[in-house]
N, C-alpha and C positions, 0 to 999 in steps of 0.2 A: 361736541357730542350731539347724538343725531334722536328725537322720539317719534317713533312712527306709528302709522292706524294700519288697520287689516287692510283699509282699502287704497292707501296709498301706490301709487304706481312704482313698480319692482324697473330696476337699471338693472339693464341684463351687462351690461358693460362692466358695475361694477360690482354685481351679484347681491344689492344691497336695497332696499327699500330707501326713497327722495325722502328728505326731511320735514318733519310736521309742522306745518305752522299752524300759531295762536288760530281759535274761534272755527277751526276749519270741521263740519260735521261730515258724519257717513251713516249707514245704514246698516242693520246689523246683516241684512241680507247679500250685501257684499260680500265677494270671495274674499276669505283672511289668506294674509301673507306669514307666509312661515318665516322669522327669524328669531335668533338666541336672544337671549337675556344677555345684559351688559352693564357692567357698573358704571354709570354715567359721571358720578362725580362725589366726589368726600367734602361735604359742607361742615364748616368746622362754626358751632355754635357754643352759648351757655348751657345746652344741654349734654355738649359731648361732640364728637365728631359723628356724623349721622352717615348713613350710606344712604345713597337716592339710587333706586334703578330703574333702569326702563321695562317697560310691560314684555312681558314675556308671549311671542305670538308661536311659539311649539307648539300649543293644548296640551301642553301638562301641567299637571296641578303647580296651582297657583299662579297660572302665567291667563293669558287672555281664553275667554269662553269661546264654543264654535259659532256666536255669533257676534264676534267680533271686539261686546261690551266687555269693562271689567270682569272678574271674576268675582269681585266685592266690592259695597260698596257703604259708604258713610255719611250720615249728615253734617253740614258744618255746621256746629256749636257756637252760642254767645255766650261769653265766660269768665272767671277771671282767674290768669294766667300766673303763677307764682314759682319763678328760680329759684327752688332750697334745695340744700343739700344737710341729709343730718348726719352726725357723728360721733361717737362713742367719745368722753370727756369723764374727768376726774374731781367729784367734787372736793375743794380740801380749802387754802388760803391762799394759791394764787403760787408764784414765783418761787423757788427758793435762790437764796441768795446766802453765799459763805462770808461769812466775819473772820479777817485774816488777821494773827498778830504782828505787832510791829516793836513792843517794848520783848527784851530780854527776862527768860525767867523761866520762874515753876509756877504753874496752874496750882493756884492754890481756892479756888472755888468755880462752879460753873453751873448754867443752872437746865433745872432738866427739859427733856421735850416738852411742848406745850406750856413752858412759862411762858406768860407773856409780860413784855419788857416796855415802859414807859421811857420819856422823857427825864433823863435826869435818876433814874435809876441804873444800878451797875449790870453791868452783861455778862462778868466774868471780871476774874481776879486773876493777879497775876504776881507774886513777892506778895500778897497781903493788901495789895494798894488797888482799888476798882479800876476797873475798864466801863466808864458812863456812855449811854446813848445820851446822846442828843438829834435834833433834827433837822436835816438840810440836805441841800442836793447835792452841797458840795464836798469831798472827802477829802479827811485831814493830810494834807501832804505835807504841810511844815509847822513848825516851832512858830507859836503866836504870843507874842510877848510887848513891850513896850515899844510905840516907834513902826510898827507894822500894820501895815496898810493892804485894803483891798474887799473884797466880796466877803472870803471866809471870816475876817474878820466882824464885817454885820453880823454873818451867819450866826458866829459865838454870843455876840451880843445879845441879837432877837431871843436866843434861847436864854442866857443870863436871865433878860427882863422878861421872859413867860415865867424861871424858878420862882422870881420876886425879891432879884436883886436890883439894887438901885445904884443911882448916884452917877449914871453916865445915859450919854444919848446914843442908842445905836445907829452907828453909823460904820464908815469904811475904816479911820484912825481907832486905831488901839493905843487910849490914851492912860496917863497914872490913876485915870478915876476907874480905866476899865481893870488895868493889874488890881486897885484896889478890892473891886468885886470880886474878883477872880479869886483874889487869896481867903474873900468870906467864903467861897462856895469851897476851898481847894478844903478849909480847914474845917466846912462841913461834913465832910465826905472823907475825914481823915487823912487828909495828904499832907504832906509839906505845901507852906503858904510859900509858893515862888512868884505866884503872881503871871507864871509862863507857864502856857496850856501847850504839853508835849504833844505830836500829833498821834500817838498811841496812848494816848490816855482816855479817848475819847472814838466812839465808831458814831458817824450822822448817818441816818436812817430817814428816811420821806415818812414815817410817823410810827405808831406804836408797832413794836413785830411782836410775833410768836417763836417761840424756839422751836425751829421742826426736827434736829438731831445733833447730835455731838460729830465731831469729828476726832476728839481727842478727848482724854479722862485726867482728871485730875493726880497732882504728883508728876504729868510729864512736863518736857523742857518743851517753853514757846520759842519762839523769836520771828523777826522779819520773813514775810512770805509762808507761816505755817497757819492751814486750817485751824480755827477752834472750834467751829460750829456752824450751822444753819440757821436760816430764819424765813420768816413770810413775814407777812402781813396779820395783822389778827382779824380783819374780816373774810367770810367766807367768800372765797372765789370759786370759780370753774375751768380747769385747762383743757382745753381740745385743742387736737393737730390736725392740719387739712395739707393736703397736696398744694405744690406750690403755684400749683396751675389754678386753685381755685382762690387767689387771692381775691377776686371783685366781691367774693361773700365776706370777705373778714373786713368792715373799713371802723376806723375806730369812733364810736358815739355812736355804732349801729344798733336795733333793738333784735335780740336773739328771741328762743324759744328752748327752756329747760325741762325737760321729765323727769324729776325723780324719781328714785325707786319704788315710791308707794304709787306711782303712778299722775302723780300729781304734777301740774304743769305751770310754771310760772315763768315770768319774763325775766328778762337780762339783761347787759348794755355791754358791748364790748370795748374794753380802757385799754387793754395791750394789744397789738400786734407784731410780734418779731420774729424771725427767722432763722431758724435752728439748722447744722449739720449735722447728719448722722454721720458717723463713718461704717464704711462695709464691715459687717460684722459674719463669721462664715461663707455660708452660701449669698447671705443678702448683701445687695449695692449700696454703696454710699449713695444719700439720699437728702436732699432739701424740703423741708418740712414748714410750715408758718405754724408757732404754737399761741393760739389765741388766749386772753384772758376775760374771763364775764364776771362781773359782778352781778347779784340781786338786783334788778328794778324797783322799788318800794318797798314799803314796811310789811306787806303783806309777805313778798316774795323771801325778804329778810330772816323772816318769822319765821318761814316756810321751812329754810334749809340750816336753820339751827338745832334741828332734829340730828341731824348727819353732822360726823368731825371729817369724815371720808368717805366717800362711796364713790360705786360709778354711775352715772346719767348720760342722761342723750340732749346732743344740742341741737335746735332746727336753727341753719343760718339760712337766712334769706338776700337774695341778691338785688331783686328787681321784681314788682308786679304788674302785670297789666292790666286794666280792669274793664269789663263790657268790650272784650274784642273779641273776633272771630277766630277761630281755630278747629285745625283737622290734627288728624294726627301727621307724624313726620313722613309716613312711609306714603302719604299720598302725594307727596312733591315728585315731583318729575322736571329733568334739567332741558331747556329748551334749547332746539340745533339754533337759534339765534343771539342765545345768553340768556342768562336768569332764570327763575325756577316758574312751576306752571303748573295745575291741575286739571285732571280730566274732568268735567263737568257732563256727568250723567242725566238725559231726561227721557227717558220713557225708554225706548228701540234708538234713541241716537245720542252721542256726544260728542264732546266739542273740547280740544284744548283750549285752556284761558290762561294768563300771563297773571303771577301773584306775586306783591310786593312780602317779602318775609319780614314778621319782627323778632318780639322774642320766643327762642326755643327751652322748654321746660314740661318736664313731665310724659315725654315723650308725645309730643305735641308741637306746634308750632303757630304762630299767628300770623293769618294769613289780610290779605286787602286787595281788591283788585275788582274792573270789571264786571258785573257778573256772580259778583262771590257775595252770598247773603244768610243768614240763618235759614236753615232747613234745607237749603239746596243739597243733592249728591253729588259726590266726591267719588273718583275708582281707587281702590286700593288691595293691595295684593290679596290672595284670598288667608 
């Protein structure tokens, strides 16, 4: 792609104005050359895909003056540069996640929205007999009983000796001393002392949740693979969805920025990041979404938003900052007929192309480095 000055020499050959090179002055008294405006190139940045064109020498508004300068023009700024993007987010507890039954039966108790459910407490009944959380990462998939070996096994145990049962050492072996406890706790809890932990007797949970909805009422039939209910977490979280294009802003241990509705602004820390599908629903496309999760930052921020069980807020995620660099805005880039981008540098009645290293782009701005290029100098840009 080709930037040219008014006073460039016209190729009658090829009805086109020669190509501009870096640092090359003119005078505004030169005859200007007439050609069109042209999109030079689509730089694709953290601020978005930007259009760069070339100076427009028609004399019509907004393209070059009749004496040859910009038609506008700007100082470069020292500043500091900051990649956010904000977005509309859901105050409430974070994830929900469905508790599916696996023992046969009748719901015979269940507990309402907004219990919140500890360690070692029941979640739901089922025949009369509790459905207990416990907490671990790993889900019950089999029958735990004497002679059985492995992680979930610890898993069982660790939580055991948090109740304040005793008498074994947690480890991977499910030993007679671990059936022993198991049958103190089975017949704390009202159950048959088997000694063998069904793996529907028990949902593990990564720590206390909240009940966020029923999925079924009590008196109906459970079994293998049917919803009972919802949950979160019982601390306040924040869900916001970004386009999947803006992943560099989501990375997880990053620090956000929350408004709540009274206006108030507190920090955040991002712990989830995952990747949701939509599917096409009427007129709208199936769509790929990252749906982020923010915690509170401190006790202050904590404090803040136990005001709110639910609202909506706004999150500022940030990507990247620059700080104490130069910057123009975007529309004074211009693409140079040798490569790379370039700005007219304005001084008095004459200017000059100059060759600029780009960095980051944000705020519809850019940061610029090069030659030449200093705080307060001008810049040409469209009018």
């Amino acid at each position: 792609m080709t930037v040219t000055h008014p006073d460039e020499p016209f190729d009658e050959q090829r009805g086109d104005p020669a190509p501009a090179r870096p640092g090359r002055r003119r005078h505004r008294t030169r005859r200007p050359t007439k050609v069109t405006a042209a999109v030079l190139v689509l730089a694709a940045a953290g601020a978005g895909t930007v259009a760069v064109l070339a100076p427009d020498r028609s004399g019509s508004a907004g393209g070059k003056a009749a004496d040859g300068l910009p038609p506008a023009t700007v100082e470069v700024l020292r500043q500091t540069l900051t990649d956010t993007r904000s977005a509309d987010a859901r105050l409430g507890f974070g994830t929900e996640r469905t508790a599916f039954g696996r023992l046969p039966g009748t719901l015979t108790r269940l507990p309402g929205p907004g219990t919140e459910i500890n360690r070692g407490q029941a979640l739901y009944a089922v025949d009369n007999q509790p459905v207990v959380v416990l907490y671990g990462s790993l889900l019950a998939y089999r029958a735990l009983a004497k002679g059985s070996e492995g992680p979930d096994v610890r898993q069982l145990e660790e939580n055991l000796s948090a109740l304040g049962y005793s008498g074994f050492t947690p480890d991977e072996e499910y030993t007679g001393a671990t059936a022993k406890a198991v049958r103190r706790w089975q017949d704390d809890l009202g159950l048959k002392k088997t000694g063998t932990v069904e793996p529907g007797s028990v949902v593990f949970t990564a720590d206390a949740i909240r009940v966020a909805g029923l999925k079924a009422e009590p008196g109906e039939q459970t079994g293998p693979g049917r919803s009972v209910l919802t949950y979160t977490g019982t601390a306040r979280a924040v869900t916001a969805e970004l386009d999947s294009s803006d992943r560099r802003l989501a990375e997880q241990g990053g620090p956000v920025k929350v408004t709540l509705p009274d206006g108030a602004v507190v920090g955040g820390t991002i712990t989830e990041v995952s990747t949701v599908s939509k599917p096409a629903e009427g007129q709208k496309k199936a769509e790929t979404k990252l749906r982020v999760i923010v915690v509170p930052a401190g006790a202050e921020a904590r404090e803040a938003v136990r005001a709110y069980d639910e609202a909506g807020v706004h999150v500022a995620f940030t990507a990247d900052t620059r700080e104490n660099v130069l910057t123009v805005p975007v529309s004074a880039l211009l693409a140079l007929a040798e490569g790379g981008f370039g700005v007219e540098l304005v001084k008095g009645t004459t200017s000059a192309y100059l060759p600029v290293t780009t960095g980051l782009f944000a705020e519809g701005r850019v940061e610029i480095s090069g030659s030449g290029i200093s705080q307060g100098v001008r810049v040409g840009v469209p009018k």
